[in-house]
SEGUVO-240221 format. One record per residue: x, y, z of N, C-alpha, C in turn. Coordinates in Angstrom, 1 decimal, always signed. Example, Ala and Ser with C-alpha at 12.3 -4.5 7.8 and 13.67 -1.06 7.14 Angstrom:
{{+13.2 -5.7 +7.8} {+12.3 -4.5 +7.8} {+13.2 -3.3 +7.8}} {{+12.8 -2.2 +7.1} {+13.7 -1.1 +7.1} {+12.9 +0.0 +7.9}} 
This chain:
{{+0.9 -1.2 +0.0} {+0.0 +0.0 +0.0} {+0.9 +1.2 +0.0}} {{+0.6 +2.3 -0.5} {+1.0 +3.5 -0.9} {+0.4 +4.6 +0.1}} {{+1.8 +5.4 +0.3} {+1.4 +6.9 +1.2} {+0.4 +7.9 +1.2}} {{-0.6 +7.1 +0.0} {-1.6 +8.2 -0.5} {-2.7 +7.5 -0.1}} {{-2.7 +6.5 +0.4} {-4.2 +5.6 +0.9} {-3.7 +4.6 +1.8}} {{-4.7 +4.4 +2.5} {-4.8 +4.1 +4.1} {-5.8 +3.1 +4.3}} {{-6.4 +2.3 +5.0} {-7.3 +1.3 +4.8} {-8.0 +2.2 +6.5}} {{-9.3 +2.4 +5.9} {-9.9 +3.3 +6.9} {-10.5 +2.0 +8.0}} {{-10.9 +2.5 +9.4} {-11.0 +2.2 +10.5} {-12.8 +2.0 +10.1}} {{-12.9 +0.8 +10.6} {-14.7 +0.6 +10.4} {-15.9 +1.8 +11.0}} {{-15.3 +2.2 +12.0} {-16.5 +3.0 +12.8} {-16.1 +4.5 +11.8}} {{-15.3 +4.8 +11.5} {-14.8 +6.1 +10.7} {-15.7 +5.8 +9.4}} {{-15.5 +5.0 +8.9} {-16.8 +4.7 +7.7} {-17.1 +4.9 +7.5}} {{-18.5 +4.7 +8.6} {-19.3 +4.2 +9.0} {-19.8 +5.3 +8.8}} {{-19.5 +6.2 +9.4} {-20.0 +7.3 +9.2} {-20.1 +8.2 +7.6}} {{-18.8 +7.9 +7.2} {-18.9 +8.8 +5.9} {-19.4 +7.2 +5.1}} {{-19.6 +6.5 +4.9} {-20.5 +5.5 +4.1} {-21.7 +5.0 +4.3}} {{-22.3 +4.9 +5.8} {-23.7 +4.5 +6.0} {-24.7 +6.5 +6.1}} {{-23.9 +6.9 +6.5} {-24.7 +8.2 +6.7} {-24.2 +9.1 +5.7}} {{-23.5 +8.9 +4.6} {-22.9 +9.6 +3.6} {-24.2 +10.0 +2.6}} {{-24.3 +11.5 +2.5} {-25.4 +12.1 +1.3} {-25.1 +11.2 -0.2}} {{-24.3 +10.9 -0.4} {-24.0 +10.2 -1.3} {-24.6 +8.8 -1.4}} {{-24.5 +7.8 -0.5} {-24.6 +6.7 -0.8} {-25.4 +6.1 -1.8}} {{-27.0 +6.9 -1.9} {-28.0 +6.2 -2.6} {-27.5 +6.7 -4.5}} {{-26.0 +7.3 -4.2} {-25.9 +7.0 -5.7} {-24.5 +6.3 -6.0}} {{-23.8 +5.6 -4.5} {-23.0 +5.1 -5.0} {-22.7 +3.2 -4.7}} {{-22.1 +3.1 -4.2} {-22.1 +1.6 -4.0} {-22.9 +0.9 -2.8}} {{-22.9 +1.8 -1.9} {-23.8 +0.7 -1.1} {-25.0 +1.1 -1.0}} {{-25.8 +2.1 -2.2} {-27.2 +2.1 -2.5} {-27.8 +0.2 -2.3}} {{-28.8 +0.2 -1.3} {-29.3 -1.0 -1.5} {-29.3 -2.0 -0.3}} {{-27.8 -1.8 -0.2} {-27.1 -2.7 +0.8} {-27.7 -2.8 +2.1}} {{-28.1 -3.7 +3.0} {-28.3 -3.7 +4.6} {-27.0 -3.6 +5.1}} {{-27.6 -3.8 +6.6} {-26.4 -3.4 +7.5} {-24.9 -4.3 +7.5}} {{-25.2 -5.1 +7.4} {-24.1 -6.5 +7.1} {-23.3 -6.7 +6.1}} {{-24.2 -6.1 +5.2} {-23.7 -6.3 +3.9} {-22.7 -5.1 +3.6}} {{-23.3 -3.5 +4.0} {-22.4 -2.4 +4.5} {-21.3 -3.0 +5.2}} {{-20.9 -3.4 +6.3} {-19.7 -4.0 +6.5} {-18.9 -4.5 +6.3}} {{-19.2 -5.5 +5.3} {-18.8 -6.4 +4.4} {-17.7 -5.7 +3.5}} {{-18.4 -4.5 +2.9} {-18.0 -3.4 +1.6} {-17.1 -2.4 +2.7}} {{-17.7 -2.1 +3.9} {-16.3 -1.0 +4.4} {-15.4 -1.7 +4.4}} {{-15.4 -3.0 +5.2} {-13.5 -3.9 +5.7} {-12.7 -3.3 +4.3}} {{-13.1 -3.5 +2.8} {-12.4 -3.5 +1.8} {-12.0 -2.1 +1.3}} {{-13.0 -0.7 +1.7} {-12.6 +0.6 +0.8} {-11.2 +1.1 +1.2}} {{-10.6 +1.6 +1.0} {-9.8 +2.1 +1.0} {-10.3 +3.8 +0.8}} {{-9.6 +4.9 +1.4} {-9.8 +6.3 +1.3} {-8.4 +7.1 +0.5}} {{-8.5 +7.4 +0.2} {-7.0 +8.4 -0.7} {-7.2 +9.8 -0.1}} {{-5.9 +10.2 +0.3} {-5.7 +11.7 +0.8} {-6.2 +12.4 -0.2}} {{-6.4 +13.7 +0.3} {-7.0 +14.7 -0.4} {-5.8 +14.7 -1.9}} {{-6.6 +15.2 -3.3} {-5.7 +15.0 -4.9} {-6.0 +16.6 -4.8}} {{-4.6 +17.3 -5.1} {-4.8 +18.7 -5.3} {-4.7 +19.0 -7.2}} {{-5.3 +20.1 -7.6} {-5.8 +20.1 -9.1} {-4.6 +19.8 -9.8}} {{-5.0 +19.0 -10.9} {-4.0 +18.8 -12.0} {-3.5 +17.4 -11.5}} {{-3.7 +16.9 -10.1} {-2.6 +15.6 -9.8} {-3.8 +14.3 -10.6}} {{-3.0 +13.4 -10.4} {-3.5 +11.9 -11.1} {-4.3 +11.4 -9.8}} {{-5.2 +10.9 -10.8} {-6.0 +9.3 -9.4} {-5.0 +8.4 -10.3}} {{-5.6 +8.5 -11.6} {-4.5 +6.9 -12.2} {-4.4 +7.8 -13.5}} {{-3.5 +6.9 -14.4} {-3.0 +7.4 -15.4} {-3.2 +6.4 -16.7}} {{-3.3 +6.7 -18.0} {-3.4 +5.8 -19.1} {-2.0 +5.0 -19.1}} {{-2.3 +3.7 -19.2} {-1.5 +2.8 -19.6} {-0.8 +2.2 -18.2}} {{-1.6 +2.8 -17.4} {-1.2 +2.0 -15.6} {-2.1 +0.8 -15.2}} {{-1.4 -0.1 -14.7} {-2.7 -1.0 -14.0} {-3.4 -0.4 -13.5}} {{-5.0 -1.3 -13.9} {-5.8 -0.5 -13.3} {-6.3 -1.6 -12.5}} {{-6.3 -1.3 -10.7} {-6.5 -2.7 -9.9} {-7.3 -1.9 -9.2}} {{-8.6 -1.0 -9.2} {-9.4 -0.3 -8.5} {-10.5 +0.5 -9.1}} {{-11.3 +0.3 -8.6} {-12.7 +1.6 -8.8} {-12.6 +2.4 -7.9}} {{-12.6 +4.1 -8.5} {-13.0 +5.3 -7.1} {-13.9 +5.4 -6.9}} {{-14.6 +5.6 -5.8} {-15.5 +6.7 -5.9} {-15.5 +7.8 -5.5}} {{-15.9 +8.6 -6.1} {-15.5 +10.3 -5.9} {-16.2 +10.9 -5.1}} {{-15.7 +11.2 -3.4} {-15.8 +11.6 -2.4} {-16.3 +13.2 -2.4}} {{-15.3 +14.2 -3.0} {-15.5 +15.4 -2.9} {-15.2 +15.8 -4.1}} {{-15.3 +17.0 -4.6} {-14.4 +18.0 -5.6} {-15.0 +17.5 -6.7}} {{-13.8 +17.2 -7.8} {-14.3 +16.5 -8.9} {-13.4 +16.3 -10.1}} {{-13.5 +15.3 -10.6} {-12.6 +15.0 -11.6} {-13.4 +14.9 -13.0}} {{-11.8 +14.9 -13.8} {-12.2 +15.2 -15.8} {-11.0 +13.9 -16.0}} {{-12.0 +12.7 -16.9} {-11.0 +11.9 -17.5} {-10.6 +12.5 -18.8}} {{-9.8 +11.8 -19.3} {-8.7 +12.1 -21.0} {-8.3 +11.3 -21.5}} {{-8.3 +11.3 -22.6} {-7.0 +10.7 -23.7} {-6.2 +11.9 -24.4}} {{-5.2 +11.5 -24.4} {-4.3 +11.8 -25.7} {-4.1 +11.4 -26.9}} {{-4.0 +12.4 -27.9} {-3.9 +11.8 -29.3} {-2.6 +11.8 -29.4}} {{-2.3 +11.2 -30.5} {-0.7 +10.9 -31.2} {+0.1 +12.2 -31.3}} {{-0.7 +13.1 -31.5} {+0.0 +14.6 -31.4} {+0.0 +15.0 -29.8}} {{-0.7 +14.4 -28.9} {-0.9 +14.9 -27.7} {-1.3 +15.7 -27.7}} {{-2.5 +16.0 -28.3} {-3.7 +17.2 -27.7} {-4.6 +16.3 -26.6}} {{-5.2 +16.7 -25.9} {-6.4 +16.0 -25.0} {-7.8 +16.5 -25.7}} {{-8.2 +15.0 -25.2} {-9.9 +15.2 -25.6} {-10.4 +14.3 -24.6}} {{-11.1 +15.1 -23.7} {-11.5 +15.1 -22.5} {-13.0 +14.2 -22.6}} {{-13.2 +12.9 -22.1} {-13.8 +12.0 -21.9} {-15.2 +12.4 -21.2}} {{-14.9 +12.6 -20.1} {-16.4 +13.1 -19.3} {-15.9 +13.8 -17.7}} {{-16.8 +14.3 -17.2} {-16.1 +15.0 -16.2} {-17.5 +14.2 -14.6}} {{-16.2 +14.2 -13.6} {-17.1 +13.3 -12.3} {-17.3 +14.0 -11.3}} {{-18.1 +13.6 -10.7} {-18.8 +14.6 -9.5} {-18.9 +13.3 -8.5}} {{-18.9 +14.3 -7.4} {-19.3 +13.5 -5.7} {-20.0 +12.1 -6.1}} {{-19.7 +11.2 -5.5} {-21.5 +9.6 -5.4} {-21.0 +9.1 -6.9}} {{-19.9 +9.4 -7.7} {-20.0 +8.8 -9.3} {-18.6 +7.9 -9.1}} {{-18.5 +6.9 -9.9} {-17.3 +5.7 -9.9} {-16.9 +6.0 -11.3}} {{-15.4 +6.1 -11.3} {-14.4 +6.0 -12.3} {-13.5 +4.8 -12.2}} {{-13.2 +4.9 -13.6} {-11.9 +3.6 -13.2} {-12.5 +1.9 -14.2}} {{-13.9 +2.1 -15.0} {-14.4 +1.3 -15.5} {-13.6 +0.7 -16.5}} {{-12.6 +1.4 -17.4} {-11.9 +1.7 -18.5} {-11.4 +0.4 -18.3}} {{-10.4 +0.1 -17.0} {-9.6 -1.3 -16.8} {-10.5 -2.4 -16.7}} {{-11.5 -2.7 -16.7} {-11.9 -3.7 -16.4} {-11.8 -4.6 -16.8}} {{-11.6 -4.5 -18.9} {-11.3 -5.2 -20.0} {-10.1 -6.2 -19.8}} {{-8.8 -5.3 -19.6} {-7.8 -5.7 -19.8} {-7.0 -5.8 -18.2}} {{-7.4 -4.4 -17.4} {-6.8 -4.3 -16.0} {-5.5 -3.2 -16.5}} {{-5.5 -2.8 -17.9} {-5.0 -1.6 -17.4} {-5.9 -0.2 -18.1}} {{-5.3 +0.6 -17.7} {-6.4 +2.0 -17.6} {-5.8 +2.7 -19.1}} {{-7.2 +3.0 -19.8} {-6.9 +3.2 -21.3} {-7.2 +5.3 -21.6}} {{-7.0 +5.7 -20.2} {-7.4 +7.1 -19.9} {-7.1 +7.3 -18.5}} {{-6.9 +9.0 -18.4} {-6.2 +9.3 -17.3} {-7.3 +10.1 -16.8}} {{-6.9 +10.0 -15.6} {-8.2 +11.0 -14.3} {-7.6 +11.8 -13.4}} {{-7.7 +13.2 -13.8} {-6.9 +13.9 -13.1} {-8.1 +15.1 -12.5}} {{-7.4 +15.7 -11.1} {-8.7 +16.3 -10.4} {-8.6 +17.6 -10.7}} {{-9.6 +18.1 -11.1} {-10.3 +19.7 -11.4} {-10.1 +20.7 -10.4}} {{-10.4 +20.2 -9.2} {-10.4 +21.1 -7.8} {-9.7 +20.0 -7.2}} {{-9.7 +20.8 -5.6} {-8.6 +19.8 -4.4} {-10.0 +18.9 -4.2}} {{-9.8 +17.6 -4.5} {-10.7 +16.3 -4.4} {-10.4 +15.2 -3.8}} {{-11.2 +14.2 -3.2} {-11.1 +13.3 -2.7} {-11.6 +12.0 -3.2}} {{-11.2 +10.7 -3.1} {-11.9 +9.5 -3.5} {-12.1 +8.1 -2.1}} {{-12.9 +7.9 -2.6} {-12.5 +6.0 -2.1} {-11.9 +5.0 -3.4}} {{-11.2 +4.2 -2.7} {-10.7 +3.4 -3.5} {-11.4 +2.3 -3.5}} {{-11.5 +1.3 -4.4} {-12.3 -0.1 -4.1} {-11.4 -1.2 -4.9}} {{-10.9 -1.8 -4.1} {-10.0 -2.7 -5.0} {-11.1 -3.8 -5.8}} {{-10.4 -3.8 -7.5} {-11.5 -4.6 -8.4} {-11.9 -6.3 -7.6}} {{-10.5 -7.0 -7.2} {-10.5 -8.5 -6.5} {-11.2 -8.0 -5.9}} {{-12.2 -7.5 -4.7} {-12.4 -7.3 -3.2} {-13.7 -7.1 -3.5}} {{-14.0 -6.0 -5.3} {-15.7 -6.0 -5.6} {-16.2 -7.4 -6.3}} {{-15.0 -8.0 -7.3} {-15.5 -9.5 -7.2} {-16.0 -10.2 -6.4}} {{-15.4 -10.5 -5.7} {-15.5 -11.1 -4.4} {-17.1 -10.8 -4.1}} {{-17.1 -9.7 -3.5} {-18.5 -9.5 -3.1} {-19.4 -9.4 -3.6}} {{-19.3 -9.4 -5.2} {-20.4 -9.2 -5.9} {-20.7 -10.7 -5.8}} {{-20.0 -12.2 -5.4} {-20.4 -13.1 -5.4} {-21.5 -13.7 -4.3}} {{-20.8 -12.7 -3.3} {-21.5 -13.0 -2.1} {-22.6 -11.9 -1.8}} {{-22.5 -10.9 -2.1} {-23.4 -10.0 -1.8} {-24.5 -9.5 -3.3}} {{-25.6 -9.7 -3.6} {-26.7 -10.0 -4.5} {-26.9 -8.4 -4.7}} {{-27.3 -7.8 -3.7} {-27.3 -6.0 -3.8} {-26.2 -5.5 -4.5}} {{-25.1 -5.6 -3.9} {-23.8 -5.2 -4.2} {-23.7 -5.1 -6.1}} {{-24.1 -6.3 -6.4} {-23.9 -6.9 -7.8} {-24.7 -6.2 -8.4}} {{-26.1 -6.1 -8.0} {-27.3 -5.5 -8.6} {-26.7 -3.7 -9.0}} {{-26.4 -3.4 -8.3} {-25.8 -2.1 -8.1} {-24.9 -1.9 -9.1}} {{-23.6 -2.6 -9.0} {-22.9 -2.9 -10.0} {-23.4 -2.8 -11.8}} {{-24.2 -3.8 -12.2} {-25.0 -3.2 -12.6} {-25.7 -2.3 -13.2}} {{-26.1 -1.6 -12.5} {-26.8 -0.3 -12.6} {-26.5 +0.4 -12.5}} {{-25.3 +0.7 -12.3} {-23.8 +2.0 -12.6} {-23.3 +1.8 -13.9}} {{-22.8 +0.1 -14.2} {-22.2 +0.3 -15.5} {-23.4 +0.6 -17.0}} {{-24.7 +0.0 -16.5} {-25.9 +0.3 -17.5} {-25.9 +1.8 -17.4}} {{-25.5 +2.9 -16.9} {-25.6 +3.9 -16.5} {-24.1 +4.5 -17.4}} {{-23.7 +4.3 -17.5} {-21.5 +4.7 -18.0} {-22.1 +3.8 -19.7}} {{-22.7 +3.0 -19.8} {-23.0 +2.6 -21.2} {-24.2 +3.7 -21.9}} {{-25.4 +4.6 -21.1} {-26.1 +5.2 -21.5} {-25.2 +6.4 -21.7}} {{-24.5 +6.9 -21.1} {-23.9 +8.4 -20.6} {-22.9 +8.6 -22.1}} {{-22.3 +7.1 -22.7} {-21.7 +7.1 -23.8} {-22.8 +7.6 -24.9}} {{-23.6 +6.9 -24.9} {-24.7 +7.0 -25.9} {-24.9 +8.3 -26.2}} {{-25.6 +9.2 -25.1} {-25.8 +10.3 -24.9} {-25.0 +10.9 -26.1}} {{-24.0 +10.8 -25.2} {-22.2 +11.6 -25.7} {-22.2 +11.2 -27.1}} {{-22.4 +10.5 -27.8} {-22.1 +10.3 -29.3} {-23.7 +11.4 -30.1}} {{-25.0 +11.0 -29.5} {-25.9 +11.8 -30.1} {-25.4 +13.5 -29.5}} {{-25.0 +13.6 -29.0} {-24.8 +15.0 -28.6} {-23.4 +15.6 -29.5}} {{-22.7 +14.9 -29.6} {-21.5 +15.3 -30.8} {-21.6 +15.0 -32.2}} {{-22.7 +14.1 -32.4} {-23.1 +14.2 -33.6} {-24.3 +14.9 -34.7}} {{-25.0 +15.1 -33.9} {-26.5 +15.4 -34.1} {-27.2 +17.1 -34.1}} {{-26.4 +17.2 -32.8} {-26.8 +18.6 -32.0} {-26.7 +19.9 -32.4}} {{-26.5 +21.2 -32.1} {-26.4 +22.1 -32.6} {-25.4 +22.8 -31.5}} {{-24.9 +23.5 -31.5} {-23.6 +24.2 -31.1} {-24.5 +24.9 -29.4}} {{-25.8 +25.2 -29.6} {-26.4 +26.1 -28.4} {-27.3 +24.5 -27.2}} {{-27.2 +23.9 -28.8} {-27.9 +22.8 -28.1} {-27.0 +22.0 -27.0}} {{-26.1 +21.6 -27.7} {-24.7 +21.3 -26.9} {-24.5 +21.7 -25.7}} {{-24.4 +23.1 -25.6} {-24.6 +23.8 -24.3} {-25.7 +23.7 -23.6}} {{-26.3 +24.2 -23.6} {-27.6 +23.6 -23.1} {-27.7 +22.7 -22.1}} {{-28.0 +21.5 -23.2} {-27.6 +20.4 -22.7} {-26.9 +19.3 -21.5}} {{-25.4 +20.2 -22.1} {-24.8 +20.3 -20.9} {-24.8 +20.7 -19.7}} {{-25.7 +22.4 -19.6} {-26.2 +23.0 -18.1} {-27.0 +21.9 -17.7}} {{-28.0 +21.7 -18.4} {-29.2 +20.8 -17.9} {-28.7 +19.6 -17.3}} {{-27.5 +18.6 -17.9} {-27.1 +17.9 -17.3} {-26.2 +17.7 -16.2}} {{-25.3 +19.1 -15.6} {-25.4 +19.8 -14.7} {-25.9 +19.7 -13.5}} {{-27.1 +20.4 -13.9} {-28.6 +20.6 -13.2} {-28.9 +19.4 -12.6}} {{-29.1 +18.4 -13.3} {-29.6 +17.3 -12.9} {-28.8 +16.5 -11.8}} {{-27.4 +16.5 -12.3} {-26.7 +15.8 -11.2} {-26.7 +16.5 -10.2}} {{-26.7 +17.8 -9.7} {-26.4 +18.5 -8.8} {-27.6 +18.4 -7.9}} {{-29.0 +18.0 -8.3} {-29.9 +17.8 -8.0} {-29.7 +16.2 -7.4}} {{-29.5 +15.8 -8.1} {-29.1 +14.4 -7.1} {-28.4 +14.3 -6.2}} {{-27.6 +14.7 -5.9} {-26.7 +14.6 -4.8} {-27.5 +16.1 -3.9}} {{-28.9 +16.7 -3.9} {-29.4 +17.3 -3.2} {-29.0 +18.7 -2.6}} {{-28.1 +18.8 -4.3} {-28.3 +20.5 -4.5} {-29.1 +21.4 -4.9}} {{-28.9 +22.8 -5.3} {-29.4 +23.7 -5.7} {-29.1 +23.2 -7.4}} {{-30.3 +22.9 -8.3} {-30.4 +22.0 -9.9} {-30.3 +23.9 -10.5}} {{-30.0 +25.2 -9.6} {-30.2 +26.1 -10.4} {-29.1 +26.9 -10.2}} {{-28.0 +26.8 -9.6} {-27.1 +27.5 -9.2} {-25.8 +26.5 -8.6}} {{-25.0 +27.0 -9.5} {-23.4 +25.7 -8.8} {-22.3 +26.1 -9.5}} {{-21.5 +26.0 -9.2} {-19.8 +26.7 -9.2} {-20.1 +25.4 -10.6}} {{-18.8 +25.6 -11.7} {-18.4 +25.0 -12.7} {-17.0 +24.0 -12.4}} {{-16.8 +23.5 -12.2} {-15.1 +22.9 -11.8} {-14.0 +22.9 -12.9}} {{-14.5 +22.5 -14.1} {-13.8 +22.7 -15.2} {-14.1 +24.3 -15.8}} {{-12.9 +24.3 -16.6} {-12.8 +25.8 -17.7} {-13.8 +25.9 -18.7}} {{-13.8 +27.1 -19.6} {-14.6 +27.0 -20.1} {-13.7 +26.1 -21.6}} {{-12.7 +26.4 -21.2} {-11.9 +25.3 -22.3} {-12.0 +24.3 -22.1}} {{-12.0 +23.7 -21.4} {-12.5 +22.5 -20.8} {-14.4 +21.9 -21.6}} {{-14.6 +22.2 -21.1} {-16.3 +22.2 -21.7} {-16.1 +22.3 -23.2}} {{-15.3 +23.3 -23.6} {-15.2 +23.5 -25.6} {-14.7 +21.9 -25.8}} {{-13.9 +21.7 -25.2} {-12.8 +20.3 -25.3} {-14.1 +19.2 -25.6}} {{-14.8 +19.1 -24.1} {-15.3 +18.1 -24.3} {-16.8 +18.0 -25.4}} {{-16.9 +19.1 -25.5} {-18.1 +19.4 -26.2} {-18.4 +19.6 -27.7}} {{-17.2 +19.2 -27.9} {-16.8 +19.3 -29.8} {-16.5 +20.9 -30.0}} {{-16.1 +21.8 -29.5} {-16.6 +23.0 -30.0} {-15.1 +23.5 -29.8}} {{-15.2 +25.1 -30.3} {-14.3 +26.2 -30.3} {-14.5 +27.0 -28.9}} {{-13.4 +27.1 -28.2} {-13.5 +28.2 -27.0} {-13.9 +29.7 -27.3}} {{-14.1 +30.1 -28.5} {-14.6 +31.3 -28.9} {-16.0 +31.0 -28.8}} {{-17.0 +29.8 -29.9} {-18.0 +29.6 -29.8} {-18.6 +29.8 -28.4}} {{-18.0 +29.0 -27.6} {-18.3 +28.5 -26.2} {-18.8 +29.8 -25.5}} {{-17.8 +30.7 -25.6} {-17.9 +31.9 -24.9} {-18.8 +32.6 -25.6}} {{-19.2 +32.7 -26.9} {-20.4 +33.4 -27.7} {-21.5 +32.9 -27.3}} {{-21.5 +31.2 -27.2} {-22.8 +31.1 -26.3} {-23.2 +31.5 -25.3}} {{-21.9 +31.5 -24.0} {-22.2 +32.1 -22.7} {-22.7 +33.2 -23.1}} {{-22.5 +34.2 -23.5} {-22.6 +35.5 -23.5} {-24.2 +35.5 -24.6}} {{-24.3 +35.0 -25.2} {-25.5 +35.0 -26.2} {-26.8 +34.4 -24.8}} {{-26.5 +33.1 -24.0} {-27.4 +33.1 -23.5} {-27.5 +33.8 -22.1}} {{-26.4 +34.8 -21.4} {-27.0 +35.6 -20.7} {-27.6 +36.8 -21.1}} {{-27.3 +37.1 -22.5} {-28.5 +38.1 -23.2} {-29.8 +37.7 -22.9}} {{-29.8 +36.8 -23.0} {-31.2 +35.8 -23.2} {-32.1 +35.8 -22.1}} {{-31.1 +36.0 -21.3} {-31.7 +35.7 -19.3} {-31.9 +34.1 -19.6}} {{-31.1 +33.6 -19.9} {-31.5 +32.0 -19.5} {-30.3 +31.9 -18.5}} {{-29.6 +32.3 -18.4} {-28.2 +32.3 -17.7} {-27.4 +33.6 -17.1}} {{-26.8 +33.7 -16.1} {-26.2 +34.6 -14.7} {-24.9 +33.7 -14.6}} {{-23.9 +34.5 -15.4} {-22.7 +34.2 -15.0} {-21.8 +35.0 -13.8}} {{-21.1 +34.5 -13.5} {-20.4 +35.0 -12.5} {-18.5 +34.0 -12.0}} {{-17.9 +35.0 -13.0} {-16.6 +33.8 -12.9} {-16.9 +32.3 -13.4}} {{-17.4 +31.6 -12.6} {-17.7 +30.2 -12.5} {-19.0 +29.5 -12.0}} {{-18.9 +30.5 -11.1} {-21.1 +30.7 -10.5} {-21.6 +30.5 -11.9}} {{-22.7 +29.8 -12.2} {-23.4 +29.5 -13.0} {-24.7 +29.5 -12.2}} {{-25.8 +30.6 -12.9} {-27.2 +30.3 -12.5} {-28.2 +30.2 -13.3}} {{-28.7 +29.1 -13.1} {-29.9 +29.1 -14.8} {-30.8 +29.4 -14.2}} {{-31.1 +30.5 -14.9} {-32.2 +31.3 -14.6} {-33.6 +31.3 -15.2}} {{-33.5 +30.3 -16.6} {-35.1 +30.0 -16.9} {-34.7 +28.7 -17.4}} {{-34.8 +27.6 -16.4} {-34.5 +26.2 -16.3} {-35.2 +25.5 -18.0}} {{-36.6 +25.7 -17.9} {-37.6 +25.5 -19.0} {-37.3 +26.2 -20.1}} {{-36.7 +27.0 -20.7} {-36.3 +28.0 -21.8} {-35.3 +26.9 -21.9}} {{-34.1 +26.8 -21.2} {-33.0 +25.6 -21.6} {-33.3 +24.7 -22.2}} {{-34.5 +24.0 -21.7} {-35.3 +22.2 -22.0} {-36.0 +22.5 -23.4}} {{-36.4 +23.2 -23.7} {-37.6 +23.9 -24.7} {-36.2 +24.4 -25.4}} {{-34.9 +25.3 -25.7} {-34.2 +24.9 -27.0} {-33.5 +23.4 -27.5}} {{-33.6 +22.5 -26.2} {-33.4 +21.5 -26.6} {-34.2 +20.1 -27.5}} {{-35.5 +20.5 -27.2} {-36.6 +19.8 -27.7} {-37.0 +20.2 -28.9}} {{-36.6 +22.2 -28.8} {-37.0 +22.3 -30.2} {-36.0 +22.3 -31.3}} {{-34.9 +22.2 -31.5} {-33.6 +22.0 -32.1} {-34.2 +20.1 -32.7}} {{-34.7 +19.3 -31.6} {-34.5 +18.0 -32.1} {-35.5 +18.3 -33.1}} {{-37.2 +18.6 -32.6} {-38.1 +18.7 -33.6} {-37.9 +19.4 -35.1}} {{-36.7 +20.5 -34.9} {-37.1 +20.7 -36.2} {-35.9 +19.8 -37.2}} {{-35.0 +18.7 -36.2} {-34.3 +17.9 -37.1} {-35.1 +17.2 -37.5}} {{-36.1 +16.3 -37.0} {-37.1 +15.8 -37.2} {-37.4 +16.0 -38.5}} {{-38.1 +17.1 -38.9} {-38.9 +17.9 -39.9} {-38.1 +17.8 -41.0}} {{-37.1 +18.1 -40.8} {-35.5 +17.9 -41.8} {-35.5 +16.5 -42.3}} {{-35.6 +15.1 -41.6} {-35.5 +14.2 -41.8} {-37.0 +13.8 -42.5}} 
């Protein structure tokens, strides 16, 4: 074991995993009491990752699932020229680390946005228990059915979409997670740049910023640095629906 992770104390857990705001979106959604125990003996916690550092790196074993405790992380690849094209970006209650599962080693790098934290889950230790534990597995499951839809998304969204739609889209999806984890779905800091977001969103960092600015004309949006406030939630949803219908019409 490494100076960056610690095999946490069961009653310390206990707390940040049975009473954790997160749980019901991360692994021991489900789970009883027993079965929670079972899953602490094995997490592991990793010291606080300050921005820009690695959870893991492309082309490293990959012998663990995180889950993302605080802050927040943006995976990547590199092209042949070494530009980055930024995969998807994680928030609190979400697991990374799926990439290895194939082979066991990690085909993208995960580096943290802000000063962030994870649990670790060694892959042997979730086998294991996904044999013995029926929830556990279920769960399992219905994270990776969830990282298989989130791809989907991501291809109709960089193929199909429109440049405002894109954006959009993206607040709304925003919105949504932030709402899950039993935030304010109208107002939330941004963790990545706005170059960041052009990266991941097929687009131009000029575009990016003409939309910002085009939709606080609009009053659909209240910028502020990185403060983001959507201010007519339904005007967002409504240029998204209407962008599809009139592809529709097109087709």
């Amino acid at each position: 074991m490494n100076n960056h992770s610690k095999v946490i104390d069961i009653k310390t857990l206990k707390v940040s995993c049975t009473d954790c705001s997160l749980s019901e979106l991360c692994l021991p959604r489900g789970l009883n009491e027993g079965e929670l125990e079972k899953l602490d003996n094995r997490v592991l916690r990793k010291k606080p990752i300050q921005p820009g550092d690695q959870l893991f790196g492309n082309g490293l074993p990959g012998k663990s699932l995180y889950a993302v405790r605080s802050g927040a992380f943006k995976t990547y690849e590199l092209s042949t020229n070494g530009d980055e094209q930024i995969l998807g970006f994680h928030l609190p209650g979400e697991l990374i680390g799926f990439d290895a599962l194939a082979d066991n080693y990690h085909h993208c790098t995960a580096t943290a946005l802000v000063t962030s934290s994870a649990c670790e889950i060694p892959l042997e230790q979730i086998q294991s228990l996904c044999n013995q534990l029926p929830g556990l597995q279920h769960q399992m499951m219905r994270i990776i059915g969830k990282e298989v839809n989130v791809d989907h998304e991501m291809l109709v969204l960089l193929g199909k979409k429109s440049a405002e739609e894109r954006l959009a889209t993206f607040f709304l999806n925003l919105s949504r997670r932030y709402q899950d984890r039993k935030l304010s779905p109208y107002e939330f800091n941004l963790p990545m740049s706005r170059m960041e977001i052009a990266n991941y969103l097929g687009l131009t960092i000029e575009t990016v910023s003409r939309i910002f600015t085009r939709f606080q004309k609009q009053k659909l949006i209240d910028v502020n640095r990185r403060l983001v406030h959507l201010k007519n939630i339904d005007e967002l949803r409504s240029l998204v629906m209407e962008d599809e219908i009139n592809r529709s019409d097109v087709s």
